[in-house]
Every structure is written in structure tokens, then in C-alpha cells.
C-alpha positions in Angstrom: 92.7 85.0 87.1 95.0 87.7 88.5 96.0 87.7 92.0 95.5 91.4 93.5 95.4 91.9 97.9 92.3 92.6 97.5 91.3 88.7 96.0 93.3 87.2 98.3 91.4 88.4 101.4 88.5 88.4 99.5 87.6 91.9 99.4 85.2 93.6 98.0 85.3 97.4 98.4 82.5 98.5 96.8 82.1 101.3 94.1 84.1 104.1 93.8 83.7 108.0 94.9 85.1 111.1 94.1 87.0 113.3 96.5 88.8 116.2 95.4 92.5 117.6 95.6 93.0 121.2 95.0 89.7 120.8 93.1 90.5 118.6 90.8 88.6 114.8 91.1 90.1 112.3 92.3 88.6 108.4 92.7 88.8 106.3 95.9 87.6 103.5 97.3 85.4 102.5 100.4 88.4 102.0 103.3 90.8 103.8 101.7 92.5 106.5 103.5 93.0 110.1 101.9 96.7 109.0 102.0 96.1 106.0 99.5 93.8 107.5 97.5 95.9 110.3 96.6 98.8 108.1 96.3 96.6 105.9 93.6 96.3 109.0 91.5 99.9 109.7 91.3 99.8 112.8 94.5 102.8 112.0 96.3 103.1 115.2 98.1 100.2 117.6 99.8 101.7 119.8 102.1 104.9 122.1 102.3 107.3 123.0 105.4 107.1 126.1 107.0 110.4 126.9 105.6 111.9 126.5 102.6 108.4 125.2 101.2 109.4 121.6 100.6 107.0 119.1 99.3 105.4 116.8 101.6 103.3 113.3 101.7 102.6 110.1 103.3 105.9 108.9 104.8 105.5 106.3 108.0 101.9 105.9 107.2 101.4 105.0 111.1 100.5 108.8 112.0 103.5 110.0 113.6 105.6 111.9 111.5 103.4 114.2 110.6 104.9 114.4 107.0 101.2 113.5 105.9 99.1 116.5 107.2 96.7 118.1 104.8 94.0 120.3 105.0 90.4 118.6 104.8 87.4 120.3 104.3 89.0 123.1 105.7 90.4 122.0 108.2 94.2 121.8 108.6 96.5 119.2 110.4 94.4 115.8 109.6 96.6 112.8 109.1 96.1 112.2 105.6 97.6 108.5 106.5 94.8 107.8 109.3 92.0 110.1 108.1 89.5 107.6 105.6 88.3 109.1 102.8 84.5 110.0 102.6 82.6 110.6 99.0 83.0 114.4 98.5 86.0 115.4 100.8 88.0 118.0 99.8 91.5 118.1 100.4 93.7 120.9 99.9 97.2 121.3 99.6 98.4 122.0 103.1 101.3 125.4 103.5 103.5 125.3 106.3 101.2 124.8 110.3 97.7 124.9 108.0 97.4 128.4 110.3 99.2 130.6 108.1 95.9 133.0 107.4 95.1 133.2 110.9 96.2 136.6 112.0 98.3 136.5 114.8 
């Protein structure tokens, strides 16, 4: 039998969902943040700097560098790291503040 985290604290997550990223499926897992689940399907990067346009993802995965922001069901700025995952989010691909259509 193979070892995995999940075995050794005997965890048993329960089936998996779909959420979505830039509309395409993506699986996850009861407890899993949007962060990991993203990071399972190979997304390492879901938001861009307000200049320059620089890829960005999960990096201290404690909630404050705010590397990990992304848009969620339309709404910009969640922590991607902190935010769990629900069965039919949709997370887009977050420019810049998340504000840049708002007219100013």
C-alpha cells in the first residue's frame, strides 16, 4: 500500500468537483483551496501585475503577499491561497487590481 498525506491522517476527502479556470474544467477536492486545486492541474500562475503584465500564483500560501489574487465568480482580489474551492466556482485569470473595467 502507498503512503500519500492523505493516508497518513487518514483522510478521506470525498468525491471530486469541477470548478472552472478561464472556462476550462478543472477537478478538486472537498478542502482544497482554489490555490491547490489549480496548482494540481498544472495552473501555476492566475493573475498578472499592473505593469509589465507578469504572471502571478500562489507564493507564501499564508494570505499575505497577495501574489495569489484571482478573480472568483466575478469578483476580483480573493486569496486564491485561503479562498476553498466550492463545486462550480469560476475563476478567472485576474489583470492587474481586478478593477481595470471599472471606469474611473
Amino acid at each position: 500500500m502507498t503512503t500519500t498525506p492523505a493516508r497518513l491522517v487518514r483522510a478521506d476527502p470525498g468525491p471530486p468537483y469541477e470548478i472552472t479556470f478561464d472556462g476550462r474544467p478543472v477537478p478538486a477536492l472537498p478542502g482544497q483551496t482554489i490555490a491547490a486545486a489549480l496548482w494540481a492541474a498544472g495552473i501555476v500562475a492566475w493573475r498578472t501585475t499592473r505593469q509589465g503584465g507578469a504572471p502571478r500564483g500562489a507564493f507564501c500560501w499564508i494570505g499575505t503577499c497577495h501574489d495569489c489574487l484571482a478573480t472568483v465568480n466575478g469578483r476580483p482580489n480573493r486569496r486564491a491561497c485561503l479562498t476553498p474551492a466550492r463545486p462550480g466556482d469560476a475563476i478567472t485569470t485576474q489583470n492587474g487590481t481586478g478593477h481595470d473595467d471599472l471606469a474611473v
